[in-house]
TORPA-4810 file (N, C-alpha, C, O; in nm, 3 decimals):
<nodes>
NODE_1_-1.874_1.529_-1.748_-1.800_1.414_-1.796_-1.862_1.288_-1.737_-1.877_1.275_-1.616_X
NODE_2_-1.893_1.208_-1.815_-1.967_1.088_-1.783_-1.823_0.970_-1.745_-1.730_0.953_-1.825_X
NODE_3_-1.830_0.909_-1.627_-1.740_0.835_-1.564_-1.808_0.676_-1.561_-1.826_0.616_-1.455_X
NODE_4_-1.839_0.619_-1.693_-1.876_0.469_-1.739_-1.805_0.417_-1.680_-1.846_0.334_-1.599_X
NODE_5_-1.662_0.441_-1.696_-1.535_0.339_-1.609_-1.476_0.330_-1.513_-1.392_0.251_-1.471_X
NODE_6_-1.555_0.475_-1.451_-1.494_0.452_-1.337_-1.529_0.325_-1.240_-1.619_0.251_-1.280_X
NODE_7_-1.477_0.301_-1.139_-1.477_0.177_-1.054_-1.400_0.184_-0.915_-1.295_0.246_-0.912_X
NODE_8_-1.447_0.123_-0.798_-1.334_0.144_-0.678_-1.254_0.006_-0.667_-1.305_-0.106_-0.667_X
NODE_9_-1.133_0.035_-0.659_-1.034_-0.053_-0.662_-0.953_-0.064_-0.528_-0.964_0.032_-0.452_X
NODE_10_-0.880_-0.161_-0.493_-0.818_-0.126_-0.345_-0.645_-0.212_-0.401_-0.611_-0.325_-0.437_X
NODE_11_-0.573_-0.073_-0.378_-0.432_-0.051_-0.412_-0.301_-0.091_-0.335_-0.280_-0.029_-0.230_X
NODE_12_-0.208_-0.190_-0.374_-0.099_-0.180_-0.303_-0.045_-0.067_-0.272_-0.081_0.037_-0.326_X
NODE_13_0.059_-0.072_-0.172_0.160_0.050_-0.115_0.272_-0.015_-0.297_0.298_-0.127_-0.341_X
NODE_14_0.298_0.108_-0.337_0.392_0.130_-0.455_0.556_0.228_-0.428_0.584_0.343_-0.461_X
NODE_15_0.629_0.138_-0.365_0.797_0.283_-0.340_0.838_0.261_-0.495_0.854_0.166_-0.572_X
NODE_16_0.846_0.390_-0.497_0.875_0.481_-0.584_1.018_0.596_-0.636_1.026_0.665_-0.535_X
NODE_17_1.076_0.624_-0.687_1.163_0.722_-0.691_1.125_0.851_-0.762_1.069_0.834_-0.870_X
NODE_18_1.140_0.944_-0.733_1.032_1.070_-0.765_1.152_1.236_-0.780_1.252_1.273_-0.718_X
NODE_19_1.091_1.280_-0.869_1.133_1.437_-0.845_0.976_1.492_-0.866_0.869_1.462_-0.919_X
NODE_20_1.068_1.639_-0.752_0.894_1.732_-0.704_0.923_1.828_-0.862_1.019_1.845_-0.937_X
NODE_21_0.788_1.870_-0.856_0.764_1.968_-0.929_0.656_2.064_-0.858_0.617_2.047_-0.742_X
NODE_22_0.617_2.159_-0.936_0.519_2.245_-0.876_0.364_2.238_-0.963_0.391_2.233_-1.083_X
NODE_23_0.261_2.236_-0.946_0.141_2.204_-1.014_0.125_2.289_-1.124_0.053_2.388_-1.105_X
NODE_24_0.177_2.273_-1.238_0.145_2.382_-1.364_0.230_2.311_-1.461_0.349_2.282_-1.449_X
NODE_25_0.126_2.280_-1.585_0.188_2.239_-1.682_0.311_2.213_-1.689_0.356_2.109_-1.643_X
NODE_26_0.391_2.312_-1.752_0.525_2.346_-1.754_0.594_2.286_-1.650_0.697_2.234_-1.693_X
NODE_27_0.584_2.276_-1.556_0.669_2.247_-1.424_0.686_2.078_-1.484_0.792_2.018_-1.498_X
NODE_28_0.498_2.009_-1.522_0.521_1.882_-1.504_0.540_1.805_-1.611_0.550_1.683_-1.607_X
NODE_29_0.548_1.896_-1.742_0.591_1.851_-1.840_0.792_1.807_-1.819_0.846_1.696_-1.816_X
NODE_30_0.845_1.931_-1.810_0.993_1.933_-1.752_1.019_1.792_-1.718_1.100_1.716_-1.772_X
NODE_31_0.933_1.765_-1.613_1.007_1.684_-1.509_0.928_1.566_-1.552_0.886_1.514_-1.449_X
NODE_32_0.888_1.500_-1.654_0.860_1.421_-1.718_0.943_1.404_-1.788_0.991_1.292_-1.768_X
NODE_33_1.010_1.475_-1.894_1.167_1.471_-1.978_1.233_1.466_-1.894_1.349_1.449_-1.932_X
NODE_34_1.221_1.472_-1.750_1.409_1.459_-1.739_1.425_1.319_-1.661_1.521_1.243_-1.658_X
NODE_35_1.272_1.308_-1.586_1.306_1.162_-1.514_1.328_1.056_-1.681_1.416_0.973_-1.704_X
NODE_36_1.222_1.096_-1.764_1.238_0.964_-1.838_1.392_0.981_-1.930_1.410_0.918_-2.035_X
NODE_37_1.476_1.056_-1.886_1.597_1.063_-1.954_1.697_0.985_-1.851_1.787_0.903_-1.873_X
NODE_38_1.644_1.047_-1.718_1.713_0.960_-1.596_1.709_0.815_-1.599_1.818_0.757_-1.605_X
NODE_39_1.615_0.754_-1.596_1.573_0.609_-1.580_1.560_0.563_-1.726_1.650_0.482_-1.747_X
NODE_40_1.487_0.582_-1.830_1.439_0.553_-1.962_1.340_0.489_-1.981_1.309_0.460_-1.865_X
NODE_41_1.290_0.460_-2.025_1.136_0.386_-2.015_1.054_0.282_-2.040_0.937_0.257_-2.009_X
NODE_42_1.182_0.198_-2.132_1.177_0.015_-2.113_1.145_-0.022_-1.986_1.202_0.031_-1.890_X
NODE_43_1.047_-0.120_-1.971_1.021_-0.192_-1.858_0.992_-0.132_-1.723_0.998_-0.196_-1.617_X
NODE_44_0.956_0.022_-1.736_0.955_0.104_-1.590_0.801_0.099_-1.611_0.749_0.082_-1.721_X
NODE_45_0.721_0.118_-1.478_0.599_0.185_-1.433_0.622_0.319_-1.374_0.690_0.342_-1.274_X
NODE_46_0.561_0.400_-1.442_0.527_0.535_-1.368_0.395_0.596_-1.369_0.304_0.575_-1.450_X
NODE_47_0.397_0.701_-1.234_0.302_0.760_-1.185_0.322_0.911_-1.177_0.431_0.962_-1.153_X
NODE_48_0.223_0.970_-1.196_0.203_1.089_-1.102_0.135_1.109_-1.028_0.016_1.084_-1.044_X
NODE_49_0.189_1.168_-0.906_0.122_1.202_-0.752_0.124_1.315_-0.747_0.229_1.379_-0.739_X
NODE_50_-0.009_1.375_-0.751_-0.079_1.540_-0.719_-0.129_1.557_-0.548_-0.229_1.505_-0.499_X
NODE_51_-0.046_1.630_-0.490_-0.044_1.642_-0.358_-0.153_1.778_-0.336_-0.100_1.889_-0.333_X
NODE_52_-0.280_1.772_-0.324_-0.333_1.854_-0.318_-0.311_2.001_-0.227_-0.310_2.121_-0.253_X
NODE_53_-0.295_1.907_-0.095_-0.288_2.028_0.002_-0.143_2.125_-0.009_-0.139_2.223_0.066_X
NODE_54_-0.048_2.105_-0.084_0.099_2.156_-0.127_0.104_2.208_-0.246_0.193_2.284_-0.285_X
NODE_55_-0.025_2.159_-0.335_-0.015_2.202_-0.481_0.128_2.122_-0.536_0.182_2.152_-0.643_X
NODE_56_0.154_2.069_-0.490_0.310_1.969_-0.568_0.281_1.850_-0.578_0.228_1.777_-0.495_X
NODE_57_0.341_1.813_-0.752_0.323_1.697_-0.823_0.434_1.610_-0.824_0.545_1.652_-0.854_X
NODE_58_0.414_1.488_-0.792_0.550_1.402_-0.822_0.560_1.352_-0.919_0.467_1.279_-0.953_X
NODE_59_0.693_1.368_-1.018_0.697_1.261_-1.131_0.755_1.142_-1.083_0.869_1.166_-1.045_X
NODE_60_0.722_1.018_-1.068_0.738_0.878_-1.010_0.779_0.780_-1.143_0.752_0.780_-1.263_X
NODE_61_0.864_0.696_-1.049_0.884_0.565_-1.123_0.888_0.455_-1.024_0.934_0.472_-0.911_X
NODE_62_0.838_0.336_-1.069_0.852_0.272_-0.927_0.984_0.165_-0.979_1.010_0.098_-1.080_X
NODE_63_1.054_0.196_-0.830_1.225_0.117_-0.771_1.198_-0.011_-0.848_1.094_-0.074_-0.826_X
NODE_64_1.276_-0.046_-0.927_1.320_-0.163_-0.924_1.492_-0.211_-0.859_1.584_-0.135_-0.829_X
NODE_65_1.488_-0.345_-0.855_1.631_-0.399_-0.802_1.688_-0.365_-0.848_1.653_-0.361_-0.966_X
NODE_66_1.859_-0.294_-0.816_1.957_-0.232_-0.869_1.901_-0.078_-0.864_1.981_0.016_-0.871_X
NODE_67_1.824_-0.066_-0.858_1.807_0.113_-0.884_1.890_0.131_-0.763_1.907_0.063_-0.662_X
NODE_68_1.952_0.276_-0.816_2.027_0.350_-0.683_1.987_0.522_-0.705_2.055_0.615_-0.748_X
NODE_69_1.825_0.514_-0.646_1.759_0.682_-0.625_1.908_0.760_-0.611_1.966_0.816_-0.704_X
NODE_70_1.948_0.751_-0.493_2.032_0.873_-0.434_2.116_0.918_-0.577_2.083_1.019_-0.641_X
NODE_71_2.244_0.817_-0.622_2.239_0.804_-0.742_2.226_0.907_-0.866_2.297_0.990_-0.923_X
NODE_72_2.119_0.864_-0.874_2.051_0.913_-1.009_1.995_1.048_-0.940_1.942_1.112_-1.031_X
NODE_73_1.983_1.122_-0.811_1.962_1.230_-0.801_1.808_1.249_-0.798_1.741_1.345_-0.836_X
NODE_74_1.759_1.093_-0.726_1.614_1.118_-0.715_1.587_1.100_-0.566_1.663_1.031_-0.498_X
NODE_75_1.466_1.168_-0.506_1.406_1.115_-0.335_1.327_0.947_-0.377_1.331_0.883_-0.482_X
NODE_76_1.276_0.926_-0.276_1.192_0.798_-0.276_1.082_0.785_-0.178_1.102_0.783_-0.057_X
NODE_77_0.982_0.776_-0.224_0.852_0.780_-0.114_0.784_0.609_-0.176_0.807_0.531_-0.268_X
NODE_78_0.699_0.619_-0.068_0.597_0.512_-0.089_0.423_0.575_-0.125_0.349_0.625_-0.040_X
NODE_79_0.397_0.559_-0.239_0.262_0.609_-0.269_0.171_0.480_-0.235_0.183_0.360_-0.263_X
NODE_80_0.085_0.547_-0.168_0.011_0.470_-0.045_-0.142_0.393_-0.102_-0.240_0.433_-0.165_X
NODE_81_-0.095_0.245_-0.032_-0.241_0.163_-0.130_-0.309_0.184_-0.027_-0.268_0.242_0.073_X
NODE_82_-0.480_0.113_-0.052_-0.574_0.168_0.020_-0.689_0.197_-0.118_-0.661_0.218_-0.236_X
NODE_83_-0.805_0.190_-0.059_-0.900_0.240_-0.170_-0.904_0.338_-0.231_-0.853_0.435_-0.176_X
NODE_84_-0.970_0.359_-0.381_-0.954_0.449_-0.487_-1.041_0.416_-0.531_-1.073_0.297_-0.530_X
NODE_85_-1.124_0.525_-0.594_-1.168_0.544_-0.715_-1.074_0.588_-0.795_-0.980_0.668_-0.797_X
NODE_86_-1.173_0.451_-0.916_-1.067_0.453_-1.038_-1.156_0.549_-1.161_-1.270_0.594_-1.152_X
NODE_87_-1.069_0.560_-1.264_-1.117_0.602_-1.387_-1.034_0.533_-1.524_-0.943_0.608_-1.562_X
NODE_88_-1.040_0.474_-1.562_-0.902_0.423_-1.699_-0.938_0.528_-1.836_-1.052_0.549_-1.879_X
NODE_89_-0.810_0.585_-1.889_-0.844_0.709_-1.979_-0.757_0.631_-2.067_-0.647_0.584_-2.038_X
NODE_90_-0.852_0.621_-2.238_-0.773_0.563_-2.335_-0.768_0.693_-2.438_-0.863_0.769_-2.458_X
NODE_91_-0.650_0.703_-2.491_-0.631_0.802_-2.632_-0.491_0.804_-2.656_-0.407_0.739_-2.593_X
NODE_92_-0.466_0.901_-2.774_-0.296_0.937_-2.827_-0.272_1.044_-2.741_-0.355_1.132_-2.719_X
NODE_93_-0.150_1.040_-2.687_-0.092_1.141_-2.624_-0.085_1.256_-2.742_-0.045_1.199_-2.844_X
NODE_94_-0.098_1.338_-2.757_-0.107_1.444_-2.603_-0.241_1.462_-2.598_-0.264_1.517_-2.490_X
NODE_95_-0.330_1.446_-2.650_-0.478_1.494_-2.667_-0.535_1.416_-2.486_-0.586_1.473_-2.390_X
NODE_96_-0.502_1.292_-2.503_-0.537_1.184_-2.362_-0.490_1.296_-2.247_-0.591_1.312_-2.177_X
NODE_97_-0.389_1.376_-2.199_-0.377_1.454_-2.117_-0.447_1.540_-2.094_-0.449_1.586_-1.980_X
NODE_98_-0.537_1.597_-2.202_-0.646_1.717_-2.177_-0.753_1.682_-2.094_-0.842_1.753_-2.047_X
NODE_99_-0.728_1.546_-2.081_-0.857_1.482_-1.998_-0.850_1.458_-1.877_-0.951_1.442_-1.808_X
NODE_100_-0.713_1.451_-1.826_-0.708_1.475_-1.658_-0.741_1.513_-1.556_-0.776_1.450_-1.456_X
NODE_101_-0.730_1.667_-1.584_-0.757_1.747_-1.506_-0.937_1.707_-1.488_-0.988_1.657_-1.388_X
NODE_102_-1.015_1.749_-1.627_-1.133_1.746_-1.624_-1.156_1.590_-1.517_-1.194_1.591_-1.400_X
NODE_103_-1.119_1.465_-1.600_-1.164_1.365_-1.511_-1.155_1.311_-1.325_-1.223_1.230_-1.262_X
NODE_104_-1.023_1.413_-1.279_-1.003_1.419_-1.148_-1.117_1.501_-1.086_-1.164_1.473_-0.976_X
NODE_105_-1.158_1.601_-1.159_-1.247_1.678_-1.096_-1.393_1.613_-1.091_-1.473_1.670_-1.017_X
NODE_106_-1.437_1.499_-1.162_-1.530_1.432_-1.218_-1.544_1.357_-1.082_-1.650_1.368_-1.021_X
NODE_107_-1.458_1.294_-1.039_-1.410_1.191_-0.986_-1.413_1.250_-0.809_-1.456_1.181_-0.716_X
NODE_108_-1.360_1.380_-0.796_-1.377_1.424_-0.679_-1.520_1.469_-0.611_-1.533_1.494_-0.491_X
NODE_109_-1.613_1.476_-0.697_-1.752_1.516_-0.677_-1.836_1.376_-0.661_-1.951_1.380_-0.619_X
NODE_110_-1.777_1.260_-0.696_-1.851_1.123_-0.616_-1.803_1.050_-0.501_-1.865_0.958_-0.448_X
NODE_111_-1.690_1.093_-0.464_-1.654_1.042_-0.374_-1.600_1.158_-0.218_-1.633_1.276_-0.222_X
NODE_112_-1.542_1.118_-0.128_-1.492_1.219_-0.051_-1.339_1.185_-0.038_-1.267_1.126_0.044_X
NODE_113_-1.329_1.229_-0.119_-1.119_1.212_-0.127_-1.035_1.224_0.022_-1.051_1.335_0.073_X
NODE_114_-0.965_1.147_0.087_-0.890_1.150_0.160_-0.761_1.248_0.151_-0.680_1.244_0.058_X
NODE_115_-0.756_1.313_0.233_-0.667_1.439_0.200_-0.554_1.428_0.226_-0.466_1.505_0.188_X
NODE_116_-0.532_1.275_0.334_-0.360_1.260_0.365_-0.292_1.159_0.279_-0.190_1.103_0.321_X
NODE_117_-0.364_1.119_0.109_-0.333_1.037_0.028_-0.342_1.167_-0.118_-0.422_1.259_-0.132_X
NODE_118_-0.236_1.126_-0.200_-0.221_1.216_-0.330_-0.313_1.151_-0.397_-0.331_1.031_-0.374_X
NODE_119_-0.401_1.235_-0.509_-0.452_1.181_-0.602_-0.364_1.117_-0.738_-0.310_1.210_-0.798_X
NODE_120_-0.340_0.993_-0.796_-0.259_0.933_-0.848_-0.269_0.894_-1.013_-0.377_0.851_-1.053_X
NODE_121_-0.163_0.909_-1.103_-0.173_0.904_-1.217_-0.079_0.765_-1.251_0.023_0.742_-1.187_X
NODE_122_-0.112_0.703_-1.328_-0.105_0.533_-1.340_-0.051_0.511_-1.491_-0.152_0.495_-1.560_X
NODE_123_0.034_0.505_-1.552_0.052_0.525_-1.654_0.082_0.376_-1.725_0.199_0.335_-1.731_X
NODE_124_-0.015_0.305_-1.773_-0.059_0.153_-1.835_0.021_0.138_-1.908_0.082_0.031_-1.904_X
NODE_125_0.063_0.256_-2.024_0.083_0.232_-2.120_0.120_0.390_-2.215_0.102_0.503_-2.170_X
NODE_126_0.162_0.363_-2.322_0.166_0.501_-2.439_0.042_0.559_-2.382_0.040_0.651_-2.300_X
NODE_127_-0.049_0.505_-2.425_-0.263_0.569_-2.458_-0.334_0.473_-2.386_-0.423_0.403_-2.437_X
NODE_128_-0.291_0.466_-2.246_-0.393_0.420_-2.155_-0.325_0.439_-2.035_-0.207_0.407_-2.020_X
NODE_129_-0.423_0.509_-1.914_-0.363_0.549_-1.778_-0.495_0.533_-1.680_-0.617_0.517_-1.695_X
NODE_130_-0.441_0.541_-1.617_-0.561_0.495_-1.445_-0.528_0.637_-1.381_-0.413_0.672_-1.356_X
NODE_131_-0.658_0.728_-1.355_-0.645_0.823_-1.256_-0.727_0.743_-1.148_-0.833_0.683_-1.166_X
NODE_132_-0.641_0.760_-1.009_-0.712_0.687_-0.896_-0.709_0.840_-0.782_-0.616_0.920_-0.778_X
NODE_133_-0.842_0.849_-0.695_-0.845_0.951_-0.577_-0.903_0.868_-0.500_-0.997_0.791_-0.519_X
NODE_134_-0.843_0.889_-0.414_-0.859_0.827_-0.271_-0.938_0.819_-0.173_-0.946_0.915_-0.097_X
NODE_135_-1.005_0.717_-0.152_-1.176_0.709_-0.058_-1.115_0.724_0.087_-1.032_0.652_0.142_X
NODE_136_-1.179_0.839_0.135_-1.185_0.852_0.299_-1.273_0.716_0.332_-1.381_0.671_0.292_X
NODE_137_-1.158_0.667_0.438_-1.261_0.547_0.505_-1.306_0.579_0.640_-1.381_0.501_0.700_X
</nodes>
């Protein structure tokens, strides 16, 4: 996979409200329907955070004012800024998802990923997302 777009970028700290899942399709499809049923999806940013060393994925939204996590039956972490390599992936869902996996792996072979930072999914838009992995400094 040729990485034209990729680029290193240097990231704010992002708090977040999150449910875990486990790394397998299915797990992170689920928990994609249920946060965006929780919150809804006017005016939200979300992410996914792939925790390598746990194999567990977070489905994320980041807090806005008035949110009440506990609430709504979500945890809350801070996904951590700091440098990244970037990649920006444009297409129609669902086809744009087949490209993830492949492009994280693209992405982990130029750089040396920091292992106490998740590799991060950035979601721009419908058909445009930022996969960012994390530069050991």
């Amino acid at each position: 996979m040729a990485l034209g777009s990729a680029g290193e970028v240097v990231r704010q700290d992002v708090h977040v409200m999150y449910l875990r899942t486990r790394d397998a399709v299915e797990h992170i499809r689920d928990g994609w329907d249920r946060i965006e049923r929780i919150v809804g999806t006017r005016g939200r940013k979300f992410y996914g955070a792939m925790h390598l060393p746990t194999a567990e994925y977070w489905v994320c939204v980041e807090v806005k004012a008035g949110d009440d996590p506990k609430a709504l039956g979500l945890e809350t972490a801070t996904l951590p800024g700091g440098r990244y390599v970037r990649a920006r992936l444009k297409g129609e869902p669902p086809a744009i998802y087949d490209q993830i996996g492949p492009t994280f792996d693209a992405l982990e072979r130029v750089v040396t990923p920091d292992p106490t930072r998740p590799e991060i999914e950035f979601y721009r838009g419908r058909d445009e997302l930022d996969l960012l992995v994390s530069v050991l400094d």
